[in-house]
N, C-alpha and C positions, 0 to 999 in steps of 0.2 A: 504493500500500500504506500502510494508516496507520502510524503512529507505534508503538501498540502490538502491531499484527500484525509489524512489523519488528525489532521486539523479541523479541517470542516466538518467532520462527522464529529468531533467531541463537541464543536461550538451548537450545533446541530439539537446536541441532548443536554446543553450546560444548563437549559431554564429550569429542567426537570434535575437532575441532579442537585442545584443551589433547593431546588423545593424539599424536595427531600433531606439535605442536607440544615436548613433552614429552622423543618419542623420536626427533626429530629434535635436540636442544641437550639433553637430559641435567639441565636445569635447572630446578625449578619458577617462579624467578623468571622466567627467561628466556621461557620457555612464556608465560608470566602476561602479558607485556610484548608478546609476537609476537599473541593470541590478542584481545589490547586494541587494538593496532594494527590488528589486523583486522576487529574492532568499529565502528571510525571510517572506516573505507572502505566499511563495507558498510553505515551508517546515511546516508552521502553519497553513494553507488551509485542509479543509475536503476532501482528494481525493477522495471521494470514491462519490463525486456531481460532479466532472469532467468528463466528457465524451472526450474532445476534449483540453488535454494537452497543445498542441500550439497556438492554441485560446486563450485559458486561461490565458498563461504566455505573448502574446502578446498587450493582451489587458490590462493584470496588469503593463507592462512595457510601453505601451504607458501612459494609464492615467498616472503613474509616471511622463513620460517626459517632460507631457505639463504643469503639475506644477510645474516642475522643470523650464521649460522656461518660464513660465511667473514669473518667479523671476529672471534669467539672466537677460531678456530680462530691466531691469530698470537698473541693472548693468552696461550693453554693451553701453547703452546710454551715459555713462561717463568714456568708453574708451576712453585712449589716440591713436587718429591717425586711419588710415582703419584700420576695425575687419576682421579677413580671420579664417576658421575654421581651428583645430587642423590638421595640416600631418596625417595621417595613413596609414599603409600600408595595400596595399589591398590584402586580403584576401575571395577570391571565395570559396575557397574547393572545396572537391570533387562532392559535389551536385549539382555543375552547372556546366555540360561538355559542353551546347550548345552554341558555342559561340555569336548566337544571344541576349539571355536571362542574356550571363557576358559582352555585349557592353551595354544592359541595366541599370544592375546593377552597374557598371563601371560609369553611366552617372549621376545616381541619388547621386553618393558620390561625384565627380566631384567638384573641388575646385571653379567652375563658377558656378556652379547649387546651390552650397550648403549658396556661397555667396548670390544667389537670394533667397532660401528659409528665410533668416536671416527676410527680407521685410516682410513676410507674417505673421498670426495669431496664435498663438498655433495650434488650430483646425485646420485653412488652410493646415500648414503645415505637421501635425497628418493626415490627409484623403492625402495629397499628397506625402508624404510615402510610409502610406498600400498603397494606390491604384495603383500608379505609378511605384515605387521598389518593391513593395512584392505582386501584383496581386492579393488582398485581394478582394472579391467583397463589395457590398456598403452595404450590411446587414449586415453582421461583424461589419464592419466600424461604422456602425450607433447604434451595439450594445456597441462593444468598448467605444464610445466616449458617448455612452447614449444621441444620436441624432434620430431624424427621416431620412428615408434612403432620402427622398427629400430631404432636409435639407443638408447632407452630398451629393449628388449629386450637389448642390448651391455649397457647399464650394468646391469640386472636381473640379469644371469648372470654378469658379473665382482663385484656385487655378494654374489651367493647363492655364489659359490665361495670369499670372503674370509671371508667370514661361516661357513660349512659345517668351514673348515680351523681357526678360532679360536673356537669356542664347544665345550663342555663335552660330550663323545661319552655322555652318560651323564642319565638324567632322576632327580631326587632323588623318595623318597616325603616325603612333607610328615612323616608322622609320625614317619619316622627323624633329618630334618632337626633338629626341635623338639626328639627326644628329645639327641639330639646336642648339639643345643648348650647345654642345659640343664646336661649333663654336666661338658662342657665350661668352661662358666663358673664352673660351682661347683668342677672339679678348679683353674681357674686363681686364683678368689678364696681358696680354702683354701689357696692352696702346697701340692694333692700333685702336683709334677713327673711322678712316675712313672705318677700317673692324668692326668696331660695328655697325655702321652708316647704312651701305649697309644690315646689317642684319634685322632693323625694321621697318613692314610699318609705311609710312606717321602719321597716328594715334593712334598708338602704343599706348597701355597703361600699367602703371605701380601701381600697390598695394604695397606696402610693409604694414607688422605691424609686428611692437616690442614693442606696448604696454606702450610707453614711457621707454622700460627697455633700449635700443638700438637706434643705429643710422638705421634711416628710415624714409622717407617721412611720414609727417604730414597729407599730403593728395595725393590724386591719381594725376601723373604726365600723363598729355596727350599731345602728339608728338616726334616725333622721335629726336627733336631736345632738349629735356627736358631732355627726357629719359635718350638718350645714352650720354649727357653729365654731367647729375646723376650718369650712370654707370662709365662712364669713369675715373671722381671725385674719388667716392668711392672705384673702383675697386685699382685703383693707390696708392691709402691712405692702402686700406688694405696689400697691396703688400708690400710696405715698411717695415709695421709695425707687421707685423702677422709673426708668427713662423712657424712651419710647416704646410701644406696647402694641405688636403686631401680630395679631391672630388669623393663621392658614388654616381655610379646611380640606385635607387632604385622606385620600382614604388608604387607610393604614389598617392592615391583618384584616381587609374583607369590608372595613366598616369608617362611614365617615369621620373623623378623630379632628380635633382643635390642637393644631400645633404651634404654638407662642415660643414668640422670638421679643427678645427685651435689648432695644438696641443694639439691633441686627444679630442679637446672638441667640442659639435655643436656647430655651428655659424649660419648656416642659411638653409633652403631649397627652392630653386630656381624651379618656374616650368612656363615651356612655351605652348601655344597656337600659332598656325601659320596656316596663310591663304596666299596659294599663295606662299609660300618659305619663307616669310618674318615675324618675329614676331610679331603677334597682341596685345597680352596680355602676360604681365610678374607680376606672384606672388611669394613675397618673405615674407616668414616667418621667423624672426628675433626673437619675443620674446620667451627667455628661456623656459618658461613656456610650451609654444606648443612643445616645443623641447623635451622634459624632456623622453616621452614615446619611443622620437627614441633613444635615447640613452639608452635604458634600453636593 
């Protein structure tokens, strides 16, 4: 295979790769780093024993992933404060015009989905990938991971049951989301408590993580009376204090998301869940770090 036909064919399956690589570690850098690695094996790889490219390159970047996360995974253990995956912006292409198969795909990068993936095994999380996001059947899977397809059928269904019991019983409409949080931002920059207040259900819950870099809850804030007087607090302090104050909405893991820049620099990305009109779940990503690839 020449040089530049070797080429083409990895660029060819890299969108797919960085995806799986992506919602496998929660991290664009991370992804970035497993999908490059995978790069150097498979420009040093016999092609001419490849029959099936994407296989190939799939299965060399999952093994990658999952020893890549089981080395995070001791790390994250002594993060400061809730861990939330990296923003990204999502990115379907042209290859998926059906919109049934990008509400899918849309669900499994999902900043609530990808949070519950965090709980699960390398492996769990490797078979609930392929099988789930990327419609791999269980022979693959079982070749990839170097399992038996029983075996990765076990992990598939203890996977789809942790998953099933920790993600969001409820599907947002996009336009209520956007209208929401719009509200939302503008009741917490103004200081009217009473219009943040009317905006979260009763049990609202709140994540932030900044990693210890930033001001953010140390731990998950739950009720509306926590919450919106966290937001209210904070929103108030930053308003003071903050220089120019520019809110993008951009759609970040599937779903419209408020990303603020404070004197051309990030500050934060704000994303909502609502059931019923009322906000359920509010994630806010604060540390730098996550922030790095939207400002590029």
């Amino acid at each position: 295979m020449a040089t530049d036909s070797v080429t083409d064919v990895f660029e060819e399956h890299r969108s797919v790769l960085m995806g799986v690589a992506y919602r496998m570690l929660g991290r664009v850098a991370d992804a970035e780093d497993v999908v490059q690695e995978a790069w150097l094996r498979w420009s040093a790889s016999d092609h001419t024993q490849v029959r099936e490219p994407r296989a190939y390159l799939v299965r060399i970047t999952t093994r990658l992933a999952v020893d890549r996360l089981r080395h995070l995974q001791s790390r994250r253990e002594a993060y400061v404060g809730p861990w939330l995956p990296e923003p990204c912006v999502t990115e379907f292409g042209p290859t998926v015009p059906d919109t049934a198969e990008r509400a899918v795909l849309a669900e499994s990068v999902s900043l609530a989905v990808l949070v519950v993936l965090e709980s699960l095994s390398p492996l769990e999380r490797a078979v609930f990938v392929l099988r789930e996001a990327f419609g791999f059947p269980y022979a693959e899977i079982a070749l990839t991971l170097d399992r038996g397809e029983a075996a990765v059928r076990q992990l598939a269904g203890r996977a789809r049951r942790h998953v099933d019991a920790g993600r969001p019983r409820y599907r947002v409409d996009p336009a209520e989301r956007r209208d929401l949080t719009e509200r939302f931002l503008a009741a917490a920059t103004e200081g009217d408590l009473d219009g943040l207040m009317s905006l979260l259900a009763p049990d609202v819950r709140l994540v932030g993580d900044a990693g210890g870099r930033t001001k953010a809850p140390l731990r998950v804030l739950e009720s509306a009376d926590k919450v919106g007087r966290f937001l209210y607090s904070t929103a108030a302090t930053a308003v003071r204090t903050a220089g120019e104050v520019e809110i993008r909405y951009v759609e970040l893991n599937g779903a419209d998301s408020a990303y603020i820049l404070i004197d051309g620099k990030p500050d934060s990305v704000f994303q909502l869940d609502a059931v019923d009109g009322r906000v359920q779940h509010i994630y806010i990503v604060r540390n730098p770090d996550k922030l790095a690839a939207l400002a590029r």
